[in-house]
N, CA and C of each residue as an Amber inpcrd file, in Angstrom:
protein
   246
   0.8480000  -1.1700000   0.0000000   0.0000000   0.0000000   0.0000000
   0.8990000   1.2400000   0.0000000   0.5540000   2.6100000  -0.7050000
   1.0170000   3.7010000  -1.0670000   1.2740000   4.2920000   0.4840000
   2.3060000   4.9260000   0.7460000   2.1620000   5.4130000   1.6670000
   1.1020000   6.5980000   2.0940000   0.6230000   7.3580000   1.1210000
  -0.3130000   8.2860000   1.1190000  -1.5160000   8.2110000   1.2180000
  -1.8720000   6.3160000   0.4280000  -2.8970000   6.1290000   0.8920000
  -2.9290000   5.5950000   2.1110000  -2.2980000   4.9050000   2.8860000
  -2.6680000   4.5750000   4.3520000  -2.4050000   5.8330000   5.1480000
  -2.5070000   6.5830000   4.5060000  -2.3290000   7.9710000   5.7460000
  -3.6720000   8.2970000   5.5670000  -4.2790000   8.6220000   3.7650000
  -5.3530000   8.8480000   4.1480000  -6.4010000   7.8640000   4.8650000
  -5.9720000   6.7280000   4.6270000  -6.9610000   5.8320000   5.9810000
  -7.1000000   5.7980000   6.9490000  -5.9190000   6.2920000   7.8440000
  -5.7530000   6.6500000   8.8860000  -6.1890000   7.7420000   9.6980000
  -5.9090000   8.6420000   8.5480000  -7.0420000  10.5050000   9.0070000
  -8.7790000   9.4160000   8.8480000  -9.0570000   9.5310000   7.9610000
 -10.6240000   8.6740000   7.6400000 -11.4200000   8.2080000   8.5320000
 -10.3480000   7.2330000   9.4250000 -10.3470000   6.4520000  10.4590000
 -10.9630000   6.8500000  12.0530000  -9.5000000   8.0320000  11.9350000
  -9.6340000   8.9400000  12.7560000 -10.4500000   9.7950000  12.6520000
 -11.2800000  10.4230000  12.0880000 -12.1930000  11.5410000  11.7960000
 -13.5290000  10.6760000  12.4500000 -14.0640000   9.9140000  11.6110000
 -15.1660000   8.8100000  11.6990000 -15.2250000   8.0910000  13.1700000
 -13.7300000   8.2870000  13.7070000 -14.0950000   7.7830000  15.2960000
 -14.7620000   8.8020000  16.3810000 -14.0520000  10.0340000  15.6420000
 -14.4980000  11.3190000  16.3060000 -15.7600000  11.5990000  16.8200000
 -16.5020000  11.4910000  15.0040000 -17.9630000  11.7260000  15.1970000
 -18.6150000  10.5920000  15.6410000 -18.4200000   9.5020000  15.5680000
 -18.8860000   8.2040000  16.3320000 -18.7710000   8.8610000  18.1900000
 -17.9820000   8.7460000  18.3390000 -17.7270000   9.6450000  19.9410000
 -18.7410000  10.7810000  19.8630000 -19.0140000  11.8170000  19.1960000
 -19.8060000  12.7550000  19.5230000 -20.9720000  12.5560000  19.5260000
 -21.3950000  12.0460000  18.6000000 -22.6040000  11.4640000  18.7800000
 -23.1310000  10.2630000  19.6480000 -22.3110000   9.4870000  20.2690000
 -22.7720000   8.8140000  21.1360000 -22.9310000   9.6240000  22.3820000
 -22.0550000  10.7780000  22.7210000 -22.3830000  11.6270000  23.6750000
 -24.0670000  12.6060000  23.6480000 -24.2570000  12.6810000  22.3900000
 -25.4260000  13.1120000  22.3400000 -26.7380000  12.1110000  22.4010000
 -26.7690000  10.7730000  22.1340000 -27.4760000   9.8170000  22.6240000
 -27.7330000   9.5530000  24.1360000 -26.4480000   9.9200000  24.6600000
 -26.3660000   9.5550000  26.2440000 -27.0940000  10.8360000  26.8820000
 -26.3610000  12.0250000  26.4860000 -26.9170000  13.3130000  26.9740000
 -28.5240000  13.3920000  26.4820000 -28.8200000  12.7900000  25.7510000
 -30.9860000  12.9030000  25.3340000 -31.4940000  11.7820000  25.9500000
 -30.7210000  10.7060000  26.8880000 -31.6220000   9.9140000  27.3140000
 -31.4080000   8.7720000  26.4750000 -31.1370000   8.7970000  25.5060000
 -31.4410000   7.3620000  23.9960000 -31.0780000   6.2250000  24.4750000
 -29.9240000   6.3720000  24.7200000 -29.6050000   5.2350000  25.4300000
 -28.7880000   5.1990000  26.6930000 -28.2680000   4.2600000  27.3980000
 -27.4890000   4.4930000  28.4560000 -25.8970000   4.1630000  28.0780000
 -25.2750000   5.1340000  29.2210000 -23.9380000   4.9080000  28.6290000
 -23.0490000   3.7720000  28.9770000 -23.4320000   2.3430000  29.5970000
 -23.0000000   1.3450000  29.6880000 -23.6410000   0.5940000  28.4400000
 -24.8980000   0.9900000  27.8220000 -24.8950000   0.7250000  26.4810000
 -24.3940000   0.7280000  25.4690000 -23.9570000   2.5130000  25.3570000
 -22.6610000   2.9740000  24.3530000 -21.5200000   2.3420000  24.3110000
 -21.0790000   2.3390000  25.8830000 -19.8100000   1.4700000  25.9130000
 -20.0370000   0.0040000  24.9560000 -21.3440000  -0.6940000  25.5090000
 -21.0760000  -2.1010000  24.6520000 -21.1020000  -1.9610000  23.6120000
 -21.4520000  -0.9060000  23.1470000 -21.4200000  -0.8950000  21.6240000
 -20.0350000  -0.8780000  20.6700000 -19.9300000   0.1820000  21.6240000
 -18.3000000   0.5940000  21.0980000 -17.9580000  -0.5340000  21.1100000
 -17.5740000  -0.9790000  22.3330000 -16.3180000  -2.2380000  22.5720000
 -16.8510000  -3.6990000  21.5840000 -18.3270000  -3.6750000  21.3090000
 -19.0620000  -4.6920000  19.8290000 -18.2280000  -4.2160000  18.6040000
 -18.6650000  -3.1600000  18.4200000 -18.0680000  -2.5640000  17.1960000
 -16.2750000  -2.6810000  16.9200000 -15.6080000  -2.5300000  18.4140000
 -13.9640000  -2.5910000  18.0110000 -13.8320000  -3.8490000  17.7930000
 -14.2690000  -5.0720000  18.5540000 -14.0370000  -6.1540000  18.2720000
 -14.4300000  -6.7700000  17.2220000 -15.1140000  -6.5400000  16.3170000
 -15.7910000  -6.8340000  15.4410000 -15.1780000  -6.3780000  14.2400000
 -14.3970000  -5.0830000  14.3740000 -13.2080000  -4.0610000  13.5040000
 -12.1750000  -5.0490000  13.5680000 -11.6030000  -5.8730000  14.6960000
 -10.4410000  -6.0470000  14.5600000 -10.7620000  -7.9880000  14.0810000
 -11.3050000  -8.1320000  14.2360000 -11.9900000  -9.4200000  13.7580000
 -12.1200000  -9.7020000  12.2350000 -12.8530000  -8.1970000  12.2070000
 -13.1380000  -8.4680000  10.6070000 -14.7940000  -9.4110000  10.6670000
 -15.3410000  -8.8660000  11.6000000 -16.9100000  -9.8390000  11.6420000
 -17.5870000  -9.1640000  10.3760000 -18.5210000  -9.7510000  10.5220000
 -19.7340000  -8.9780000   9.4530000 -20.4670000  -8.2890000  10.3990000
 -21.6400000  -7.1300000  10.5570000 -22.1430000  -6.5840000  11.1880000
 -23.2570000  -7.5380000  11.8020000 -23.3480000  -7.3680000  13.0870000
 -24.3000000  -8.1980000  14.0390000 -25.6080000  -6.9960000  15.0870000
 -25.9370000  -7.8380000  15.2870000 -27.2490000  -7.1120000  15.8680000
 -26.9000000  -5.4050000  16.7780000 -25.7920000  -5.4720000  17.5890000
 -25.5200000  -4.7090000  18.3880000 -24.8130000  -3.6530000  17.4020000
 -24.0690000  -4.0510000  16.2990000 -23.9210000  -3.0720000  15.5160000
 -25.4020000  -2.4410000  14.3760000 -26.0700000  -3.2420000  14.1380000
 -27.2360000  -2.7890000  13.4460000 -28.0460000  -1.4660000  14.7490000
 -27.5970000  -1.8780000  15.5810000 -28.6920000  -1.1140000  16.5740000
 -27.8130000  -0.1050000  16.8150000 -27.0470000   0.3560000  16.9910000
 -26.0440000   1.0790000  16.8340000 -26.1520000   2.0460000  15.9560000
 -26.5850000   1.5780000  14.9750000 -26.5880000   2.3940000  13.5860000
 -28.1720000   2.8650000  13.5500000 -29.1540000   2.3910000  14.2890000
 -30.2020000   2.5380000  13.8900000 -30.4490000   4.0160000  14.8300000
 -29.6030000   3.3200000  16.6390000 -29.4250000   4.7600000  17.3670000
 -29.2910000   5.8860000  16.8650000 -28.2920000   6.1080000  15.9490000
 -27.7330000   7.1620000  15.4500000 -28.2090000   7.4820000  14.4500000
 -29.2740000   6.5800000  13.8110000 -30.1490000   7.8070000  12.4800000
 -31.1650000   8.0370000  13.4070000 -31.7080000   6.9970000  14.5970000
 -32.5440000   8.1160000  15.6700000 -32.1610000   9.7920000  15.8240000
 -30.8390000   9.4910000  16.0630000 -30.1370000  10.5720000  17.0720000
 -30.3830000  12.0060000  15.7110000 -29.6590000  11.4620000  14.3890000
 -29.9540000  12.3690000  13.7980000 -31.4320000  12.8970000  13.5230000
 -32.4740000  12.0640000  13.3990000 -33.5360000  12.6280000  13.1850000
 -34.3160000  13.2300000  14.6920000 -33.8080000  13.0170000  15.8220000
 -34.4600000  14.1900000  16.5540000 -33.3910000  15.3940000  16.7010000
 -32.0890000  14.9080000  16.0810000 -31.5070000  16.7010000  15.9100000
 -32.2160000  17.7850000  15.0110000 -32.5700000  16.7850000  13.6380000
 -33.1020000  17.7390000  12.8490000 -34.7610000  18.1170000  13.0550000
 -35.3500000  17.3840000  13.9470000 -36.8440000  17.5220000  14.6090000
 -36.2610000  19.0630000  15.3440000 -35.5780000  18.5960000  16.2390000
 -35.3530000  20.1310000  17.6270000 -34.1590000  21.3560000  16.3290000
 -33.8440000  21.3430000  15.2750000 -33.6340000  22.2450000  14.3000000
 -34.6320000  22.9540000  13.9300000 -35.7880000  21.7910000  13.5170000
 -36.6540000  22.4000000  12.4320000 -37.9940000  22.9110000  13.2050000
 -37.8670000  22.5890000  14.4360000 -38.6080000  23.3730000  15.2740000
 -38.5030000  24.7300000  16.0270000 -36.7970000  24.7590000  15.7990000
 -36.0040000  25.9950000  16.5690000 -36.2060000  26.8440000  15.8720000
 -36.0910000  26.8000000  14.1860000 -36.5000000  27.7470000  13.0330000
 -37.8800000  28.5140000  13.1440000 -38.8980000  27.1620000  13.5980000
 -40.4510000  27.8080000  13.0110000 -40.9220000  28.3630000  14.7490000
C-alpha cells in the first residue's frame, strides 16, 4: 500500500471515530440510550473491527441509534426555526 494512501486511511479512520464519539455523547446526553450501552457498543463494534466480523445485531442497533439521534436533531432544528 502507497504510503499516502494509508495515511489517508488513517485521518478517515480517525475523523469517523471522532464523530462516532460525539454522537454517542449526544445519545447519552438525550436519554437514547445508556452509557454502559454505548460502551457495549463501542467495545461490539472494536471487536468486530479487529476481527473483521460482518455486522451483528448490536452493531445494526447502533446504527439505527444514530439515524434516531440524527432525526431528533433535525426535529429540535426544524422546530427551533419555526
Amino acid at each position: 500500500m502507497k504510503p499516502e494512501r494509508a495515511q489517508h486511511i488513517a485521518v478517515t479512520a480517525h475523523a469517523a471515530f471522532g464523530i462516532t464519539q460525539a454522537l454517542g455523547a449526544l445519545l447519552v446526553n438525550k436519554g437514547i440510550i445508556s452509557r454502559d450501552e454505548w460502551v457495549n457498543l463501542l467495545t461490539q463494534q472494536a471487536i468486530d473491527y479487529k476481527t473483521g466480523a460482518r455486522m451483528n445485531a448490536d452493531q445494526k442497533k447502533a446504527g439505527d441509534l444514530l439515524s434516531a439521534m440524527v432525526l431528533a436533531l433535525t426535529t429540535d432544528q426544524t422546530q427551533a426555526r419555526n
